[in-house]
Structure formats: structure tokens, C-alpha cells
NULO-524061 format. One line per field, with one value per atom (N, C-alpha, C, O): residue number from 1; x, z, y; atom name; residue in three letters. Coordinates in Angstrom, 1 decimal. Example, Ala and Ser with C-alpha at 12.3 -4.5 7.8 and 13.67 -1.06 7.14 Angstrom:
// NULO-524061
seq	1 / 1 / 1 / 1 / 2 / 2 / 2 / 2
X	13.2 / 12.3 / 13.2 / 14.2 / 12.8 / 13.7 / 12.9 / 13.4
Z	7.8 / 7.8 / 7.8 / 8.5 / 7.1 / 7.1 / 7.9 / 8.0
Y	-5.7 / -4.5 / -3.3 / -3.3 / -2.2 / -1.1 / 0.0 / 1.1
atom	N / CA / C / O / N / CA / C / O
type	ALA / ALA / ALA / ALA / SER / SER / SER / SER
END
This chain:
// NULO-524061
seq	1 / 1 / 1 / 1 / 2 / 2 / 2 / 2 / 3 / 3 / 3 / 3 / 4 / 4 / 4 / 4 / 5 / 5 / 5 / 5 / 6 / 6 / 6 / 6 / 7 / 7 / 7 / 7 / 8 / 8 / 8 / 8 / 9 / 9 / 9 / 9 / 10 / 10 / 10 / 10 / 11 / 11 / 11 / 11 / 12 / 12 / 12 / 12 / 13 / 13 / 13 / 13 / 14 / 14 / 14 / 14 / 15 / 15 / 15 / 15 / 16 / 16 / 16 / 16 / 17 / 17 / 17 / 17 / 18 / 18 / 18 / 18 / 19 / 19 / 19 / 19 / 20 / 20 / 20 / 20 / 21 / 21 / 21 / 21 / 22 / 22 / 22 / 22 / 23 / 23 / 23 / 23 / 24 / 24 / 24 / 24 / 25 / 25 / 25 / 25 / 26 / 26 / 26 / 26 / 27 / 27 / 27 / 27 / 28 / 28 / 28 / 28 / 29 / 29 / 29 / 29 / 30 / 30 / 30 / 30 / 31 / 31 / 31 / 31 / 32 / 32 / 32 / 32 / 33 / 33 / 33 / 33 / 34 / 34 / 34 / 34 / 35 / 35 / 35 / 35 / 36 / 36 / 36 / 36 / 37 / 37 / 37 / 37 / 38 / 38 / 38 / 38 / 39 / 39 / 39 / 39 / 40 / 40 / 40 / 40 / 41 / 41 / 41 / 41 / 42 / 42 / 42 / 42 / 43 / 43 / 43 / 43 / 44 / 44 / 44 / 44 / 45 / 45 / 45 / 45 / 46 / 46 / 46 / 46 / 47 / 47 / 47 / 47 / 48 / 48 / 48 / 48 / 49 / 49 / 49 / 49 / 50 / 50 / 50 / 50 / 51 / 51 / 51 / 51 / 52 / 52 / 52 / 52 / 53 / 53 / 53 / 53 / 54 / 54 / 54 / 54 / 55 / 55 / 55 / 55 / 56 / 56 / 56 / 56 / 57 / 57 / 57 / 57 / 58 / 58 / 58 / 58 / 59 / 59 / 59 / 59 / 60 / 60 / 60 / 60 / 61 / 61 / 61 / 61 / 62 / 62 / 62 / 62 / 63 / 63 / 63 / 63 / 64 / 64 / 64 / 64 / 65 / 65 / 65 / 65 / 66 / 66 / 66 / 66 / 67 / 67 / 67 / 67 / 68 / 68 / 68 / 68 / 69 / 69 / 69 / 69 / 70 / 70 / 70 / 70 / 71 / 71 / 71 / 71 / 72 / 72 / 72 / 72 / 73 / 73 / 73 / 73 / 74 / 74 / 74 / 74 / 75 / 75 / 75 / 75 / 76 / 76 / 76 / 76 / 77 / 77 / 77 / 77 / 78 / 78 / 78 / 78 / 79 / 79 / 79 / 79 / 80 / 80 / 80 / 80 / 81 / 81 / 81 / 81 / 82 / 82 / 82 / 82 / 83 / 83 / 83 / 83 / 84 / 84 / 84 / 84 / 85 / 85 / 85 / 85 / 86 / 86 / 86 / 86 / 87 / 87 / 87 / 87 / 88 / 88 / 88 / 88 / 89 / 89 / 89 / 89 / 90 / 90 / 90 / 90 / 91 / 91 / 91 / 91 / 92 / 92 / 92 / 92 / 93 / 93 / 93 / 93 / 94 / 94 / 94 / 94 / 95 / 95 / 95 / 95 / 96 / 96 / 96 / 96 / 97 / 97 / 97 / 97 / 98 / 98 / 98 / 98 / 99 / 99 / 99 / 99 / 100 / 100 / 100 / 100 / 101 / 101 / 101 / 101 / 102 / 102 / 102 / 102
X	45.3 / 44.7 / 44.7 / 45.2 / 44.1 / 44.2 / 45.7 / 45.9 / 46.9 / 48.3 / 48.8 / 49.7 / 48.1 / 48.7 / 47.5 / 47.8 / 46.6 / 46.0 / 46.8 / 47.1 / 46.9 / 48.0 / 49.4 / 49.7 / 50.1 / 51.1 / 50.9 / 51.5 / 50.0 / 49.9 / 49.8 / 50.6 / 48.3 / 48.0 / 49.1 / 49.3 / 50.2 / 51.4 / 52.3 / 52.5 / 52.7 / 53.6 / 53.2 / 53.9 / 51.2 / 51.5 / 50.5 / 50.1 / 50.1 / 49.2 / 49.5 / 48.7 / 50.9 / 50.9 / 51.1 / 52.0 / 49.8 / 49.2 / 49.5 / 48.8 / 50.9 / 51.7 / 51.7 / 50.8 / 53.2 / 53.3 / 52.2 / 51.9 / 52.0 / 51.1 / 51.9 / 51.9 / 52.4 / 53.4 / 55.2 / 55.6 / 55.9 / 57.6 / 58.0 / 57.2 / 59.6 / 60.7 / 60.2 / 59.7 / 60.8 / 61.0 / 59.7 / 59.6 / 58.8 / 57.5 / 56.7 / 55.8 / 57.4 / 56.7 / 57.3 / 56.9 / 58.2 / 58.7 / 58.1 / 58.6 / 56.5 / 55.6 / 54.8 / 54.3 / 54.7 / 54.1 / 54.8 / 54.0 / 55.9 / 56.6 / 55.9 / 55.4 / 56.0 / 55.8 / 53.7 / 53.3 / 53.1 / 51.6 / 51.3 / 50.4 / 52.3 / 52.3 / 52.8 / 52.6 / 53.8 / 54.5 / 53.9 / 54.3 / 53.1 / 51.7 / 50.7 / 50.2 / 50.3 / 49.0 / 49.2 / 48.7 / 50.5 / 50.5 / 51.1 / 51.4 / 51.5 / 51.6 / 50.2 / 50.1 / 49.2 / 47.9 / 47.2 / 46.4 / 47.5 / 46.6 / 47.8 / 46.9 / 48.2 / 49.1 / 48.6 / 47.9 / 48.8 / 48.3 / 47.0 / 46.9 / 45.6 / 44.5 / 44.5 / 43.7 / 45.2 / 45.0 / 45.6 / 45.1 / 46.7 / 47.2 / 46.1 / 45.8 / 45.1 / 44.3 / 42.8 / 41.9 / 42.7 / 41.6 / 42.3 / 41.7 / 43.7 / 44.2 / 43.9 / 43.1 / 44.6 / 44.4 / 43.2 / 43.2 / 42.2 / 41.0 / 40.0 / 39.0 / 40.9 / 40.6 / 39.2 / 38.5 / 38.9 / 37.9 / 38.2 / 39.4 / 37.6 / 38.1 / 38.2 / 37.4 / 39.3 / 39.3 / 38.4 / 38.1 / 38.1 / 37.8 / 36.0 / 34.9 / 36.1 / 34.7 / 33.2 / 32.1 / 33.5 / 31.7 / 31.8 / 30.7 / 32.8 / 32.9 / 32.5 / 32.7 / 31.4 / 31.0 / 31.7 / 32.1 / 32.0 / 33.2 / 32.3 / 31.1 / 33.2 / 33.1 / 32.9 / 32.6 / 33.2 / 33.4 / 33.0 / 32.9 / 32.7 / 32.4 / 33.3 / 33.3 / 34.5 / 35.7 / 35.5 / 35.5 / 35.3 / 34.9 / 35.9 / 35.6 / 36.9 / 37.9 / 39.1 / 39.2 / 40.2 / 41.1 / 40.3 / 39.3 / 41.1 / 40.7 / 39.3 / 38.9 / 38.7 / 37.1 / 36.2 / 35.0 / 36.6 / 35.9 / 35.2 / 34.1 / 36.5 / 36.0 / 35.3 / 34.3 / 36.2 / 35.6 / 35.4 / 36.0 / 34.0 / 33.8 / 34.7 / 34.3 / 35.5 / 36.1 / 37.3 / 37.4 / 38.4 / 39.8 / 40.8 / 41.4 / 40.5 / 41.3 / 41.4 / 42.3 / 39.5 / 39.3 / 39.9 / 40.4 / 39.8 / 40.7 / 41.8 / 42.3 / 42.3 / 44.0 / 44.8 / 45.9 / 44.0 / 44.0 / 43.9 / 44.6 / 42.6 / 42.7 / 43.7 / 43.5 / 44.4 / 45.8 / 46.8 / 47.7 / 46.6 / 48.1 / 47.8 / 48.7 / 46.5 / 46.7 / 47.0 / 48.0 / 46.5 / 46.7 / 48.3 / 48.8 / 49.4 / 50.1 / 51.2 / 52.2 / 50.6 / 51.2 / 50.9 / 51.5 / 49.7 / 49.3 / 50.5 / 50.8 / 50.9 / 51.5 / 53.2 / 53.9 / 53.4 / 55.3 / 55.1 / 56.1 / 54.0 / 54.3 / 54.1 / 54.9 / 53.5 / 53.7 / 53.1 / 53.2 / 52.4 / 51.7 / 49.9 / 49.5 / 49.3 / 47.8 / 47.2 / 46.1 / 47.6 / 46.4 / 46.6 / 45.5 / 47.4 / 47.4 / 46.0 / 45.3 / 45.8 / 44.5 / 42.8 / 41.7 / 43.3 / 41.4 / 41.5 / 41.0 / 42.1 / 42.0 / 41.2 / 40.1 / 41.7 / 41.2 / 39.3 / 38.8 / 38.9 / 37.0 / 36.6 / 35.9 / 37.2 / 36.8 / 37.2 / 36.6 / 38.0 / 38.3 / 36.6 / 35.9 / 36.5 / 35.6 / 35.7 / 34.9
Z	-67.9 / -69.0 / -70.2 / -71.3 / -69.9 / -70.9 / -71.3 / -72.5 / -70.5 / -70.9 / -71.8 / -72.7 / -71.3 / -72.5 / -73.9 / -75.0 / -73.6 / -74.8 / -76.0 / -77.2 / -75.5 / -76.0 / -76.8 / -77.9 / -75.6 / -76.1 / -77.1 / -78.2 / -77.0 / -78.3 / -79.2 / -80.1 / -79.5 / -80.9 / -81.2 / -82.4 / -80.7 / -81.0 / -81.6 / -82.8 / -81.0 / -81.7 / -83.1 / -84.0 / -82.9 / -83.6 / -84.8 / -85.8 / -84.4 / -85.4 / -86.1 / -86.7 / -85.8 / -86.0 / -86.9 / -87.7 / -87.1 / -88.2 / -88.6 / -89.4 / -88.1 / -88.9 / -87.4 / -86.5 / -87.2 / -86.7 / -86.5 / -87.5 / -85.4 / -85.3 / -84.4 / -84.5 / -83.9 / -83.0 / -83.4 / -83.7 / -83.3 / -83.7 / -82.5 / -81.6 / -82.2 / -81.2 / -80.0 / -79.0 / -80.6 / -79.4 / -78.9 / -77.9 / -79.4 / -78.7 / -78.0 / -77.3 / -78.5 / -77.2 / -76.0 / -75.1 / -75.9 / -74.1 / -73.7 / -72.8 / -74.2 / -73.2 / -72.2 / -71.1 / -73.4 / -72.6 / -71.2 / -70.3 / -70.9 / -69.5 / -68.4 / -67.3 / -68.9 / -68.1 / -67.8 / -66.6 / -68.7 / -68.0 / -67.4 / -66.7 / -67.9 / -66.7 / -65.8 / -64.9 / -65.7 / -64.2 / -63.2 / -62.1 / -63.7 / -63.4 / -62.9 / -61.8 / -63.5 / -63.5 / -61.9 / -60.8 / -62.9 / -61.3 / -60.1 / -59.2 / -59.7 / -58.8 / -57.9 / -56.7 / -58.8 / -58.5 / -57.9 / -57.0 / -58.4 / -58.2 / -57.1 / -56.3 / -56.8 / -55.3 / -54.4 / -53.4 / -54.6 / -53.7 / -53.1 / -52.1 / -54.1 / -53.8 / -52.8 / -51.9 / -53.1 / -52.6 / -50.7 / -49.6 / -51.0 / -49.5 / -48.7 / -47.5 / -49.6 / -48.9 / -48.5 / -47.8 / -49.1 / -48.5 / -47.2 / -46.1 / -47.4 / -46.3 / -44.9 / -44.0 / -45.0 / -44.6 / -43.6 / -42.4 / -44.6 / -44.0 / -43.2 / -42.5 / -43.6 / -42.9 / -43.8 / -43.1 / -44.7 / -45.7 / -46.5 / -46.3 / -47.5 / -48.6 / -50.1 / -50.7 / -50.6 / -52.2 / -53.3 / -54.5 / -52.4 / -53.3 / -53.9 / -53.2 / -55.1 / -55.8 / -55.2 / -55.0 / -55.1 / -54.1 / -52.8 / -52.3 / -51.8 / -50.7 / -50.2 / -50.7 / -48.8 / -48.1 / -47.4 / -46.3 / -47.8 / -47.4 / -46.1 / -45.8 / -45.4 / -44.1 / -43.9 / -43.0 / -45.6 / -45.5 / -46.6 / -47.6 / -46.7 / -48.1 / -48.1 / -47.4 / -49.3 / -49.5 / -50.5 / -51.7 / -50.4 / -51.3 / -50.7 / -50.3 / -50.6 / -50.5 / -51.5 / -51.8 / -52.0 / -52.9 / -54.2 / -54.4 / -55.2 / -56.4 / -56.2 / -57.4 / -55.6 / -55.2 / -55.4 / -55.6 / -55.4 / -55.3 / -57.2 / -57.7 / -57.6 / -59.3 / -59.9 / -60.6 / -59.2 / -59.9 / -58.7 / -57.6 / -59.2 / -57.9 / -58.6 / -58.2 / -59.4 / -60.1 / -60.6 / -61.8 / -59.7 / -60.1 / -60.7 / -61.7 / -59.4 / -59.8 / -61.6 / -62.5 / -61.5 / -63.3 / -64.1 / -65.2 / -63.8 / -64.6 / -64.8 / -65.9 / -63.9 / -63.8 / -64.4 / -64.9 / -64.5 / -65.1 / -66.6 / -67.3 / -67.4 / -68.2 / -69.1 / -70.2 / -68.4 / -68.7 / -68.6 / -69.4 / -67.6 / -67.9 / -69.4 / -70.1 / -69.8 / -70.9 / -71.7 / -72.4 / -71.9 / -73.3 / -73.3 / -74.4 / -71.8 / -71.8 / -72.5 / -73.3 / -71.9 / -72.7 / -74.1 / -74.6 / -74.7 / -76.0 / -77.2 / -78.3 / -76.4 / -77.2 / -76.5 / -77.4 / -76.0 / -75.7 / -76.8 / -77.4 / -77.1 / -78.3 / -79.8 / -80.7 / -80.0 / -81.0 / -82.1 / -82.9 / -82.5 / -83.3 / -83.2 / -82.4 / -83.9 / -83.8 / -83.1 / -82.6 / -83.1 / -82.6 / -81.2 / -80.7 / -80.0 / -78.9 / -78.4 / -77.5 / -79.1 / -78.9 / -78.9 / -78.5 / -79.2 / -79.9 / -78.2 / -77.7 / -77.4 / -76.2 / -75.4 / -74.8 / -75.3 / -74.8 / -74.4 / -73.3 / -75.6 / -75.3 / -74.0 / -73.0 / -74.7 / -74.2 / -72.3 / -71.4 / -72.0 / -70.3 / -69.9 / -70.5 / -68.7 / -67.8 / -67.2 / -66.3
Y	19.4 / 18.7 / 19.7 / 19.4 / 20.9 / 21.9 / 22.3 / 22.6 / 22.2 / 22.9 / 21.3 / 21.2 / 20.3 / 18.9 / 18.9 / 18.4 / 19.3 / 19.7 / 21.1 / 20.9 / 21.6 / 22.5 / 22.4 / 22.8 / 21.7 / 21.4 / 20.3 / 20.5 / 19.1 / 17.8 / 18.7 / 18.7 / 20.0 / 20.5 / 21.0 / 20.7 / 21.7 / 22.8 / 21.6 / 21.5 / 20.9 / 20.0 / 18.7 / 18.2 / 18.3 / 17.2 / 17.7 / 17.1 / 18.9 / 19.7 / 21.4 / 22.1 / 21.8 / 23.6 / 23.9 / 23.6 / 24.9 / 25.5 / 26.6 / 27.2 / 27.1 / 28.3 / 29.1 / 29.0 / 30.1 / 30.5 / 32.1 / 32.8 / 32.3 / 33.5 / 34.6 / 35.8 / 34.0 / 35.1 / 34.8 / 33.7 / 35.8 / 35.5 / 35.6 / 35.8 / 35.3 / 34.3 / 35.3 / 35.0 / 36.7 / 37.5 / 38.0 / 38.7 / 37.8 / 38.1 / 37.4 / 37.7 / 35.6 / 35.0 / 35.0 / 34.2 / 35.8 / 35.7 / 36.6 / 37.2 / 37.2 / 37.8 / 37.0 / 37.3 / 35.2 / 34.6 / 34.4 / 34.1 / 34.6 / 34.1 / 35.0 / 34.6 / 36.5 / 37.5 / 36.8 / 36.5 / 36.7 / 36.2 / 34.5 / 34.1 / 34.1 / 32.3 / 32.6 / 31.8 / 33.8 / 33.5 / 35.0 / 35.1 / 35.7 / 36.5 / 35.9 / 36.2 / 35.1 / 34.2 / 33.1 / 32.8 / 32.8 / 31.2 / 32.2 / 31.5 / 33.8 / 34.2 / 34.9 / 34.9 / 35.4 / 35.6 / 34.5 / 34.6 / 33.6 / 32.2 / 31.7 / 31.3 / 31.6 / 31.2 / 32.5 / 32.2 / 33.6 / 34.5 / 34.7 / 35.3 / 34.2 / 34.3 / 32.3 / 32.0 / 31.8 / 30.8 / 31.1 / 30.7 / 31.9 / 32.4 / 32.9 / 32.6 / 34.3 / 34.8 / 33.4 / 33.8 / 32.3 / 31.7 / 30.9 / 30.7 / 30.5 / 30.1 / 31.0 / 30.7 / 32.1 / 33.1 / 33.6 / 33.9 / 33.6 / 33.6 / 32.5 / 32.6 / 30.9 / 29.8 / 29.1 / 28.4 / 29.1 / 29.0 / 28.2 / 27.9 / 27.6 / 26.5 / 27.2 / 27.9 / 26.7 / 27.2 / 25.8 / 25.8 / 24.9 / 24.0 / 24.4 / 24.3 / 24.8 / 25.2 / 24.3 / 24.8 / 23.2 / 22.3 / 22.5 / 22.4 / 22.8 / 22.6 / 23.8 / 24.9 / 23.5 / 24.8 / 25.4 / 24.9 / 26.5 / 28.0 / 28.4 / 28.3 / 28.8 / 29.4 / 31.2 / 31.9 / 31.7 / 33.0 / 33.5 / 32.8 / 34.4 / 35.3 / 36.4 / 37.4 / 36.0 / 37.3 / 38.1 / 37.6 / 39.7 / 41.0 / 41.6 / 42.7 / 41.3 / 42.8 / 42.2 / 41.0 / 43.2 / 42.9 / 43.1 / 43.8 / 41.9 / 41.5 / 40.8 / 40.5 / 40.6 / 39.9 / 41.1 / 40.9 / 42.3 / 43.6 / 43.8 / 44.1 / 43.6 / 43.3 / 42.3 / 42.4 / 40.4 / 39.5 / 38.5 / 38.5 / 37.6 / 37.0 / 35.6 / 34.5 / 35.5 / 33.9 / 34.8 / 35.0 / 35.4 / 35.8 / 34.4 / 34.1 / 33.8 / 32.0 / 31.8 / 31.9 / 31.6 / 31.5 / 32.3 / 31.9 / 33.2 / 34.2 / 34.2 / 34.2 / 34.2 / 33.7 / 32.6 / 32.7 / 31.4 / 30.2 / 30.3 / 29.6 / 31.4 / 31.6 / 32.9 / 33.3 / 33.1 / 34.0 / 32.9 / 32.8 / 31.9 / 31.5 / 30.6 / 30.5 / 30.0 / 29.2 / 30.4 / 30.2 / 31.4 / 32.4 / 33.0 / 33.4 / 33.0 / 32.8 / 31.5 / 31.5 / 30.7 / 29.6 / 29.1 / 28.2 / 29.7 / 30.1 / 30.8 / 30.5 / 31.8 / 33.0 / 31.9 / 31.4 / 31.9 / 30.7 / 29.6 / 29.2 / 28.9 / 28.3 / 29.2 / 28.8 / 30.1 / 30.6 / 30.6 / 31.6 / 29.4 / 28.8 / 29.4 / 30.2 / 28.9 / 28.9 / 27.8 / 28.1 / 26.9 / 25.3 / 25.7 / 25.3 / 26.2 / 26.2 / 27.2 / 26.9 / 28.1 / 29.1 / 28.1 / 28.3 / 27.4 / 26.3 / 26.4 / 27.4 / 25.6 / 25.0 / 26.1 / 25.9 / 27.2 / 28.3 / 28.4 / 28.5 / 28.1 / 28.8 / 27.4 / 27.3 / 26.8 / 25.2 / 25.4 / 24.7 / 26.1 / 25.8 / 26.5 / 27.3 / 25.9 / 26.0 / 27.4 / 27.7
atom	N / CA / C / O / N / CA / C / O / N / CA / C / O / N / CA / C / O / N / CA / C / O / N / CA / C / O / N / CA / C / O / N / CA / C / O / N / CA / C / O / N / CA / C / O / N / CA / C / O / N / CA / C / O / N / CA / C / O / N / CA / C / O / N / CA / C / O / N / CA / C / O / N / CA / C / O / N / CA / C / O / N / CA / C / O / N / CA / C / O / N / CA / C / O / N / CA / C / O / N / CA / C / O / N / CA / C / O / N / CA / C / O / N / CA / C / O / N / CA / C / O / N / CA / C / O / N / CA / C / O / N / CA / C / O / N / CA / C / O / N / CA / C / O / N / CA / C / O / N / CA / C / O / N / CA / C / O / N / CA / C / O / N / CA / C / O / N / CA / C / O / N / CA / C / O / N / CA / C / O / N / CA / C / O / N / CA / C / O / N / CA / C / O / N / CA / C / O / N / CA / C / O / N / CA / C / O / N / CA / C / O / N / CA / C / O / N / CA / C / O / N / CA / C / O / N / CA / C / O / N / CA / C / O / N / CA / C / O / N / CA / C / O / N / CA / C / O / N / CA / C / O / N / CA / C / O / N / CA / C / O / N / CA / C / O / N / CA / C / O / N / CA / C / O / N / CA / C / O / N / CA / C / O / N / CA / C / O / N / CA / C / O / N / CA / C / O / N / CA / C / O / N / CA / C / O / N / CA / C / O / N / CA / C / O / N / CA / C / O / N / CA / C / O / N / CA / C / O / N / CA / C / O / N / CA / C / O / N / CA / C / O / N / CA / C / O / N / CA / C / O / N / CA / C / O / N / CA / C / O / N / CA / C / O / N / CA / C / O / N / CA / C / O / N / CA / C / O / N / CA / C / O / N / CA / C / O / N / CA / C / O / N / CA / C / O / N / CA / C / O / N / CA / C / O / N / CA / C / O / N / CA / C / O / N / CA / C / O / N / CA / C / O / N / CA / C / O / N / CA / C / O / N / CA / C / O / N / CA / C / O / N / CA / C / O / N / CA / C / O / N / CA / C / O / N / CA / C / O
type	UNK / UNK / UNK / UNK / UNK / UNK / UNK / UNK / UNK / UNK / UNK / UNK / UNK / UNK / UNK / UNK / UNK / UNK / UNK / UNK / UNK / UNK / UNK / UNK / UNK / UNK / UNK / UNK / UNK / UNK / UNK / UNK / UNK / UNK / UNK / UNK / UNK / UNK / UNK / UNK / UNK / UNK / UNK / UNK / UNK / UNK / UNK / UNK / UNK / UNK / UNK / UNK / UNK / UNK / UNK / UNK / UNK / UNK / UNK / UNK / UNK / UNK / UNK / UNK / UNK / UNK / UNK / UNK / UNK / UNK / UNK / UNK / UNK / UNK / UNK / UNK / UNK / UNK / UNK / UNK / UNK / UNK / UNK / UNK / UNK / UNK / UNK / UNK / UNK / UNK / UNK / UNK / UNK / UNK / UNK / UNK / UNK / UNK / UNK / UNK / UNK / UNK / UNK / UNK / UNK / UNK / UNK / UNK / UNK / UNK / UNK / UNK / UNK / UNK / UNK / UNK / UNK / UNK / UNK / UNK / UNK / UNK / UNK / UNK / UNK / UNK / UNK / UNK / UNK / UNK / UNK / UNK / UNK / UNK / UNK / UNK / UNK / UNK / UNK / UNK / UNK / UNK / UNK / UNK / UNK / UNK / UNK / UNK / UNK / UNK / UNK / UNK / UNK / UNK / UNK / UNK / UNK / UNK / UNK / UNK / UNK / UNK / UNK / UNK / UNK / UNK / UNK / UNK / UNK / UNK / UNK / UNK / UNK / UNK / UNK / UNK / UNK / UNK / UNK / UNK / UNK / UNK / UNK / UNK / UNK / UNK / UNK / UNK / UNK / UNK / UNK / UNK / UNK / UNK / UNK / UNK / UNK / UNK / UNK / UNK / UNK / UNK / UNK / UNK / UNK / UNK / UNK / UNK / UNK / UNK / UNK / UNK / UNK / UNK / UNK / UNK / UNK / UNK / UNK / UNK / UNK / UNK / UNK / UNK / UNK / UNK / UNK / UNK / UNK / UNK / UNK / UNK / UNK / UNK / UNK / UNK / UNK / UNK / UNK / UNK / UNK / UNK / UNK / UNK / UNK / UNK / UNK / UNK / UNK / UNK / UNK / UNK / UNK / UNK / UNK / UNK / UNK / UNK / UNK / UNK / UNK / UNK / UNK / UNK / UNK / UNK / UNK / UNK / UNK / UNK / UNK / UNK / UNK / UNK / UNK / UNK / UNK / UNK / UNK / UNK / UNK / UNK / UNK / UNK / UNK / UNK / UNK / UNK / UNK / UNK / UNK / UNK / UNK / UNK / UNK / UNK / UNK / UNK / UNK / UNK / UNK / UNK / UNK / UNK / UNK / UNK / UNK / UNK / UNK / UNK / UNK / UNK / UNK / UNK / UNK / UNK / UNK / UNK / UNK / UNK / UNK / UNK / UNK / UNK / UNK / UNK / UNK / UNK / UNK / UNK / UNK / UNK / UNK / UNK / UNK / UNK / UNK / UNK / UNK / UNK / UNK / UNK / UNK / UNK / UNK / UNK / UNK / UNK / UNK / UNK / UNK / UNK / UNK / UNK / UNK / UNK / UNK / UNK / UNK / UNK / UNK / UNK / UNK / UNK / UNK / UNK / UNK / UNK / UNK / UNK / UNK / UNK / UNK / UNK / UNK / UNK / UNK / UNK / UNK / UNK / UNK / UNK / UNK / UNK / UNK / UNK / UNK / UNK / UNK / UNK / UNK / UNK / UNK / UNK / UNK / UNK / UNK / UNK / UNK / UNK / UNK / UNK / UNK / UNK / UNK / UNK / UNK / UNK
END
């Protein structure tokens, strides 16, 4: 919902470029960062036989890895890949979506 929020402001509202051509291919390097963390932490709840679903009662409590820093890595991740796909369009209206994710 947030990455089509994004893309509608970039295309039917862009309010001047903020980033140039060759600098948004950083965004690739943090969406395809992002959606690898977030598949990997999803391996490790597999893994451990536990649920990734946020209301559902977990079987485990995971503090080792990236859990050691943040107890909401997922969230974090999610919020890189929009700021990733923030900076691939280039523009400013993709950034509003940002404060707004959960």
C-alpha cells in the first residue's frame, strides 16, 4: 500500500527532482538489502518454528543475531526498502509516505 502510495505521488504529483539518474541506483542496492534481510529474518522464525505474524502467539523469544540490537528488524527493513524506493524515483513526493508507515 505504501510502495503504490509512492509511486501515484511520484508520477501524478512530482515536486522536482531531489536526487539525479546515477544516484538513484543506490536505491536498488537498499530494496534489494532490505527484501534480503526481511526474507532472512523470516527464514530464521521458520527456523526456529515460531510465527512472524505480529498478533499471533510466538512460541519463542529470538535475541540472538540482529534481535541483539532491534527487537522490530522486519520494521526496519521495510522502512529502508521504502526510503530505497524513495531515492529510485528521485523526486520529493515519494519521501511524505515515509513518517506515515507503521
Amino acid at each position: 500500500m505504501f510502495i503504490i502510495a509512492q509511486t501515484a505521488l511520484h508520477y501524478l504529483l512530482p515536486l522536482g527532482r531531489v536526487i539525479q539518474h546515477p544516484y538513484t541506483k543506490i536505491g536498488l542496492l537498499l530494496t534489494a538489502g532490505s527484501l534480503l534481510m526481511v526474507f532472512y529474518l523470516r527464514y530464521i522464525f521458520y527456523h526456529r518454528d515460531t510465527t512472524i505474524k505480529p498478533f499471533a502467539k510466538s512460541d519463542q523469544l529470538i535475541t540472538n543475531g540482529i534481535y541483539r540490537i532491534s527487537r522490530n528488524p522486519i520494521y526496519i527493513g521495510m522502512v529502508v526498502f521504502l526510503v530505497g524506493t524513495a531515492i529510485l524515483f528521485g523526486s520529493a513526493t515519494p519521501w511524505i509516505v515515509i513518517p506515515f508507515y507503521p
